[in-house]
N, C-alpha and C positions, 0 to 999 in steps of 0.2 A: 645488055643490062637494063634499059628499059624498057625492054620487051617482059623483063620478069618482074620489072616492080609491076608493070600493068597488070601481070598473070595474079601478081599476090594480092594485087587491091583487089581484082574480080571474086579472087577465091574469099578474102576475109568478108565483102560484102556480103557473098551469097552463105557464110555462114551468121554474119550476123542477125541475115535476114530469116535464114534457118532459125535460128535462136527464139527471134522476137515473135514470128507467127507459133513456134511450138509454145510459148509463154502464152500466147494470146490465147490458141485453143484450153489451153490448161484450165485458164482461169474461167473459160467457158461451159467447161462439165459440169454439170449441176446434177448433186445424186436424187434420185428418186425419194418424192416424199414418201415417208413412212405411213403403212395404213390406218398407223391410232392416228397418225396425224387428221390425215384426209375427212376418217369420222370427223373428228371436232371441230372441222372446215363447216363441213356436212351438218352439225348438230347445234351451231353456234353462229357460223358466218349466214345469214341470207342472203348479201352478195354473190358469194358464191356458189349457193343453191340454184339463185334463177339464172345460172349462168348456162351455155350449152357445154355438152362433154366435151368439149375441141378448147372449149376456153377454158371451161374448168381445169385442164391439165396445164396452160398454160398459167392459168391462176398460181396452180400448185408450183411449178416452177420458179413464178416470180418469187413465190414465198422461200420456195427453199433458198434461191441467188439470195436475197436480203438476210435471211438469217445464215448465210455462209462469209456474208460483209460485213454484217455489222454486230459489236458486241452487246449482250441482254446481261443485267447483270443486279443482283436484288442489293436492296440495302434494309439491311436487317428483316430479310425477310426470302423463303425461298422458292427460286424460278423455277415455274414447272412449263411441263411440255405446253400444256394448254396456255400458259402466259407466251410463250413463245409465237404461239402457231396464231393465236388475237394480235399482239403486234404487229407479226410481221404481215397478215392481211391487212390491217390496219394502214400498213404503208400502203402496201398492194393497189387496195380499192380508191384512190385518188388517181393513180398512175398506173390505172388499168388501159385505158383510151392511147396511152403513147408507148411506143417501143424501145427497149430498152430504156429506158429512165430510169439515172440511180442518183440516191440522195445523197450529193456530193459532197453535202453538208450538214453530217451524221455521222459520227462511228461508233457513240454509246448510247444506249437506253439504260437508263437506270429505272428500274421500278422501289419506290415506295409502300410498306403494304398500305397506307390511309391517306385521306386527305391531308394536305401542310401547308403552313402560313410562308409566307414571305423571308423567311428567314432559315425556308429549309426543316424547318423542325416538324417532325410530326407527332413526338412521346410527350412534351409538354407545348403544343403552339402558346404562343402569344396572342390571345387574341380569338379568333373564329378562324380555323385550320378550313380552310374553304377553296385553297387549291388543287386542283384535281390534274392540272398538269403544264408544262412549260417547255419552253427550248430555249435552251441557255445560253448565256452569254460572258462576257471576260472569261473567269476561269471556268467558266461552263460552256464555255464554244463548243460547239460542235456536240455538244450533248443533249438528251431529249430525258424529262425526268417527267415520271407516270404516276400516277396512286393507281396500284396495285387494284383498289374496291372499284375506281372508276371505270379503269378499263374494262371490267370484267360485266359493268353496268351498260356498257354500251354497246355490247351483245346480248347480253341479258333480257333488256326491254329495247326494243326496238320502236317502239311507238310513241317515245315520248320524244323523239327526233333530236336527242343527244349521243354525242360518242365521244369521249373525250381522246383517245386515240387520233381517230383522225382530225377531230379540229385541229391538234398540233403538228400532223404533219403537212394538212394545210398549210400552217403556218411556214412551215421548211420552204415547200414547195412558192408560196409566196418568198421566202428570203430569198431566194435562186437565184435570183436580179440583183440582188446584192441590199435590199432593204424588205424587212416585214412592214406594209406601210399598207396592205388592204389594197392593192390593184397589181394580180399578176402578169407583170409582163411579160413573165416565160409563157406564161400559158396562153396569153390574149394579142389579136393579132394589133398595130398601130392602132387602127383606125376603131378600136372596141373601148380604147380606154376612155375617152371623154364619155358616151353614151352608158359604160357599167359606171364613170362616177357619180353621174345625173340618178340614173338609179339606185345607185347605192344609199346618198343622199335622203332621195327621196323615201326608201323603205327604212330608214334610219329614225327618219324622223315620226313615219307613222307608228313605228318602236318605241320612242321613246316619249309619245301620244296614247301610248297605249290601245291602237287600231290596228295592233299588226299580231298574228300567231305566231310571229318569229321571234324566239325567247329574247329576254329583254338584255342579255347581257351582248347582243347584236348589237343595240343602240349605243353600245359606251365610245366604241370607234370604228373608223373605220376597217383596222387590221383586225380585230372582234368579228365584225361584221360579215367580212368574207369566210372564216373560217365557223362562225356560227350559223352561216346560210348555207356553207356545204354539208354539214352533218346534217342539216333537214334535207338538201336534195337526195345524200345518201342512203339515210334512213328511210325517208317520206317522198320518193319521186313523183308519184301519181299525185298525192296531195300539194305536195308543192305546186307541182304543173297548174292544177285546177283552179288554187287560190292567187299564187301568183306565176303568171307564165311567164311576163317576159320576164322575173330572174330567172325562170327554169330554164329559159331559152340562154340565157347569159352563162350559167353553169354549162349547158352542152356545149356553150363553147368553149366555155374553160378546159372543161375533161372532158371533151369528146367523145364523150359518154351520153345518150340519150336511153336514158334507164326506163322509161315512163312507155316505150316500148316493151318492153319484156312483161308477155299479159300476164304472167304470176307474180310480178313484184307485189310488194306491200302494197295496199291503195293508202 
């Protein structure tokens, strides 16, 4: 008799385990980007232009996983492929440097088609409708709210070292430690934090001195801060590097990413 309850535990184990690895692969297959996609990667993303074909495809992969996880979804306004294929690079290009990395702390993007005030409104704001994008909280946990115009702006121009996209998922990737507060500790090892807040500080204040080419809404704080210095590193690598290096040097360590290599990026 216990020879067979043994026989049955062995057997119910190795199916469970059967089970949980075929689950596991499942959730692994990710279908081939589609080729209108790919152009608009190709016509729109610089990221992924200077990238080599060996990354480019993993680029493409990471994009299709993120838009297979997470919902897009328009408010009063409607999602096209190309708003899709800008988000979800948008995720991409932070958490390009790490493997596997998923935004645990995401399942909606909602896009806006305009700018909006504080109160959510964009058909009549209150006020100067001057939010370009956010990630939400109480009944907006886990949600990420876009303008529709902004995103589209921060592949648009690339040289004015704004992306409103990625600043917010900055932002995520900052909350991963469990606060938006401007020092990533998922990203930075112990010993980086006192030295990126001396710096942070420090370019903060030449911001808000008006001595610095790091747009001014960097200087309001320090959660501002780090997400308004990545949209220049990703936009403006080489110019970054040039004017200021040691943040550039603080960025590669943040994302592991030394862009300022790749001799066709933006200068």
């Amino acid at each position: 008799m216990q020879l067979q309850l043994i026989i049955i535990g062995i057997v119910c184990i190795t199916i469970l385990l059967f089970l949980v690895l075929k689950k596991k692969q499942e959730k692994t297959v990710i279908a081939p980007i589609p080729e209108a996609w790919r152009k608009i990667l190709e016509q729109k993303v610089v990221f992924y232009r200077r990238l080599l074909s060996l990354d480019q495809r993993r680029f493409e992969d990471e994009v299709m996983r993120f838009l297979s996880e997470i919902v897009i979804e328009g408010v009063k306004t409607e999602i096209t492929d190309e708003d899709k294929v800008l988000i979800a690079a948008s995720a991409v290009i932070p958490i390009f440097g790490f493997e596997s990395w998923k935004y645990t702390n995401l399942k909606t993007v909602l896009i806006y088609p305009d700018y909006f005030d504080q109160n959510l409104n964009f058909e009549n704001p209150e006020g100067i409708a001057a939010i370009a994008g956010l990630v939400g909280t109480g009944r907006f946990e886990n949600q990420m709210i876009l303008s529709k115009k902004a995103l589209h702006h921060g592949f648009d121009n690339n040289s004015d070292k704004l992306n409103t996209a990625i600043h917010e998922f900055v932002h995520l990737l900052d909350k991963s430690d469990g606060a938006i507060d401007g020092i990533p500790k998922a990203l930075l090892e112990n010993h980086q934090y006192i030295p990126w807040l001396q710096l942070m500080h420090h370019k903060m204040e030449a911001i808000n001195k008006d001595k610095s080419d790091i747009r001014n809404y960097g200087g309001t704080s320090e959660t501002e801060f780090l997400a308004v210095a990545s949209e220049y590193f990703f936009s403006r690598p080489k110019l970054l590097k040039r004017k200021h290096p040691e943040l550039y040097k603080m960025m590669v360590a943040c994302f592991k990413q030394d862009l300022a290599k790749r001799k066709s990026f933006t200068k």
